[in-house]
N, C-alpha and C positions, 0 to 999 in steps of 0.2 A: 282252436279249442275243440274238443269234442263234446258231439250236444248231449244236452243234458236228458236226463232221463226225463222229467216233466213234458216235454218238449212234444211227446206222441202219449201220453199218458191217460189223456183223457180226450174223446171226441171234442172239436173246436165248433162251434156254435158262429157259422158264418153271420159276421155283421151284428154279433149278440144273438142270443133267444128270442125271435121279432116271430109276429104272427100269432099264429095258435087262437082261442075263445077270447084271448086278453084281447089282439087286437093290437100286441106291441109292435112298435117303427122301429126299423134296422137301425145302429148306431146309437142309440142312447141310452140311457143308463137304466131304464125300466128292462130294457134287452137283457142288458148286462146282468144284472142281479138278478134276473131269469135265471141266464145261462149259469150262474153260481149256485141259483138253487137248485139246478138240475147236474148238480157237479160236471159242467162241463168248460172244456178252457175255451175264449172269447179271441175270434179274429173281429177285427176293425182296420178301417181307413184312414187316412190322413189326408185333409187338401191343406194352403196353406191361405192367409188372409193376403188383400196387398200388403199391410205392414206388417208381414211375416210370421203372423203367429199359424199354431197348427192346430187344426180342426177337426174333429170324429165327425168324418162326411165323405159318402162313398162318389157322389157325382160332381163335375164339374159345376153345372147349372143348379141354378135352387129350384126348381119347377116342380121335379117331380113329388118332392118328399116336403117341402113346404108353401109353395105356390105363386111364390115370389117368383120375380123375373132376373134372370141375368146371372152374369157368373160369380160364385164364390172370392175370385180371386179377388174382384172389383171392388171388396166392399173389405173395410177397415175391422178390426179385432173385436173393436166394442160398441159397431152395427151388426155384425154378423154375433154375436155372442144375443144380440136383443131379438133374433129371427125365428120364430115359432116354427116346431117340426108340426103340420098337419094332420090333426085329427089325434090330436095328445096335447097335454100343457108343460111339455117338454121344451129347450129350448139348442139349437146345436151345440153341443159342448166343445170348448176348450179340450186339447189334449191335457193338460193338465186337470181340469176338474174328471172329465171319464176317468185316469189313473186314481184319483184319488175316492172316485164311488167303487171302483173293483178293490183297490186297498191291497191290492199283494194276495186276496183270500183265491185267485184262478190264475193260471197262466193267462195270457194275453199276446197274440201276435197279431203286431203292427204292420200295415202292407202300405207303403209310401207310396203316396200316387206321381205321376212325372208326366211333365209334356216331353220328355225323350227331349229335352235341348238344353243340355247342361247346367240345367239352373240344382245347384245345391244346397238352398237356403232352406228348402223344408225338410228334408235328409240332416241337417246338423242342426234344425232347431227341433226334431223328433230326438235326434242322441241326447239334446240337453236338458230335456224333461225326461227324457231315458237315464239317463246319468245320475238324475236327482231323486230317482222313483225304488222304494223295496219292492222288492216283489219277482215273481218271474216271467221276464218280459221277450222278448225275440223280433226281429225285425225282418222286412222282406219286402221288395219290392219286384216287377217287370222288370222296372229299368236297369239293366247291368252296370250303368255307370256311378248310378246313386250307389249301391252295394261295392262295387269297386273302392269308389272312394271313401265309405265308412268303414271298409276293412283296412286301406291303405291309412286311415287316421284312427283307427281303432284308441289307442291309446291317449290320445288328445282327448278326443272325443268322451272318452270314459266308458267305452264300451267292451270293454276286456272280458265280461262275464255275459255279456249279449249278446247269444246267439246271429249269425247274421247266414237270411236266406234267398233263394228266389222262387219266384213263381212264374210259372213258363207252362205254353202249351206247346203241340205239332206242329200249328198252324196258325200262323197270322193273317187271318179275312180281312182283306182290306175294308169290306163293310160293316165288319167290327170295331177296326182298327182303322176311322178314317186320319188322313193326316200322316202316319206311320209311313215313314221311308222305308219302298220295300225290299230294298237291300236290308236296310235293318230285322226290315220282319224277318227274312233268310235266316240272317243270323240268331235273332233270337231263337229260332225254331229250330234249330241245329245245334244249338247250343255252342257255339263258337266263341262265347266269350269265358268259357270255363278258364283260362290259363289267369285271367282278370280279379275274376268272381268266387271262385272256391268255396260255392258255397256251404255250412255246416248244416242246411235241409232245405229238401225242395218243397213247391207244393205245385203241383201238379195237374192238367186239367184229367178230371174223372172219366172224360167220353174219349181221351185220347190214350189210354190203357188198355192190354199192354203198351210198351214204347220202349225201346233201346235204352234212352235217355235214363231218365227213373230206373230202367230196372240193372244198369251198370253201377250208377250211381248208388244204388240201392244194397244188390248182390257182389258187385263191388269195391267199391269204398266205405261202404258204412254210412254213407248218407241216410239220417231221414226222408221219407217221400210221406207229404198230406195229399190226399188227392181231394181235388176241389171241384164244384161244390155238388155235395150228394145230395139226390133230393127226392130217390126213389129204393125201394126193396133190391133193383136192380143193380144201383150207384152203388147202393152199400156192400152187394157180393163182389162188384169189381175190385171195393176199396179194399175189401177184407183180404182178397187176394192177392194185391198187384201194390199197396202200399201199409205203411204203417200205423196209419189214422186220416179219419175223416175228418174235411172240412163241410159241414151239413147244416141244409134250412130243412123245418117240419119235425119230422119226426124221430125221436132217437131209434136206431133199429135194434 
């Protein structure tokens, strides 16, 4: 499909509108409605529960952003739904309740998180709330294989009108990226899974601009490129030039 005009239309508010004098936490809905009142469209995360539901939560561990110990994945739907975000009386939302505080009123692009080991159960339970939600939504992940396989079920899945993207830098640091098979980093960083992935828009890391990659996919095919995440006067001349919209924390430029 070809993407849709909304899609780079309005600057994305990395992880919601978080920060600022408010003092708002990345991923929740005081973000979100932020970022609506500052008309801007809302990137967000997915981890998933063990019993499989999916979650608006950017890290693995619960530590840093609510103080708990241990990982997300360990902990069932309706313990992790009862887990305070820190220093707010917020609580981790369901992917289904955050779709339903944004309501269709901003675009929303979802970045599936992956341990890169074919597990595809948060990948098809993200389409099913996708599938179920008005509004305009877009999907994206690292992983090539998650994106692979929701283009390759596109239609099962209900995603016929859902953009499907990836997000990729230069460079995979393995001290970024502990765990990460580094043949795979290779690959991801070369983009060599392009014949797989086809993607309909990239987003792109902001300090790794120019770059071949993005600007073929860009000046060539017609892809979208976000570049991620801006967060300085600086960030935002590279995005201005080298792609078609920001992914940005702080301040609108």
């Amino acid at each position: 499909m070809s993407p849709p005009d909304w899609l780079t239309l309005r600057p994305v508010a990395h992880r919601g509108l978080h920060g600022g004098p408010a003092g708002l936490i990345e991923n929740t809905c005081a973000a979100a409605l932020a970022a609506i009142a500052a008309d801007c469209a809302i990137e967000c995360d997915v981890q998933m529960s063990r019993d499989g539901e999916a979650f608006v939560f950017h890290d693995e561990r619960l530590e840093r952003l609510t103080g708990r110990a241990g990982l997300l994945a360990e902990r069932d739907a309706r313990e992790i739904a009862r887990v305070q975000i820190a220093g707010s009386d917020e609580f981790i939302p369901s992917l289904q309740d955050f779709l339903a505080c944004v309501n269709g009123r901003t675009p929303l692009v979802i970045e599936i998180k992956s341990g890169f080991d074919g597990d595809m159960r948060l990948a098809e339970r993200t389409a099913a709330v996708v599938a179920q939600t008005v509004g305009p939504i877009a999907l994206k992940s690292f992983d090539p294989d998650i994106m692979a396989h929701l283009n390759t079920h596109r239609a099962q899945l209900g995603l016929e009108r859902t953009p499907l993207g990836m997000v990729a830098e230069a460079r995979f640091d393995p001290a970024e990226w502990p765990g990460l098979d580094p043949e795979l980093g290779r690959r991801l960083a070369q983009f060599l899974h392009w014949p797989q992935t086809r993607p309909e828009f990239l987003s792109w890391c902001v300090h790794d601009l120019p770059h071949a990659v993005p600007l073929l996919l860009r000046e060539g095919m017609g892809v979208p490129v976000m570049a991620w995440t801006v967060r300085s006067p600086p960030d935002w001349a590279i995005a201005r030039r080298w792609a078609d919209q920001a992914v940005f924390e702080g301040e609108l430029e």
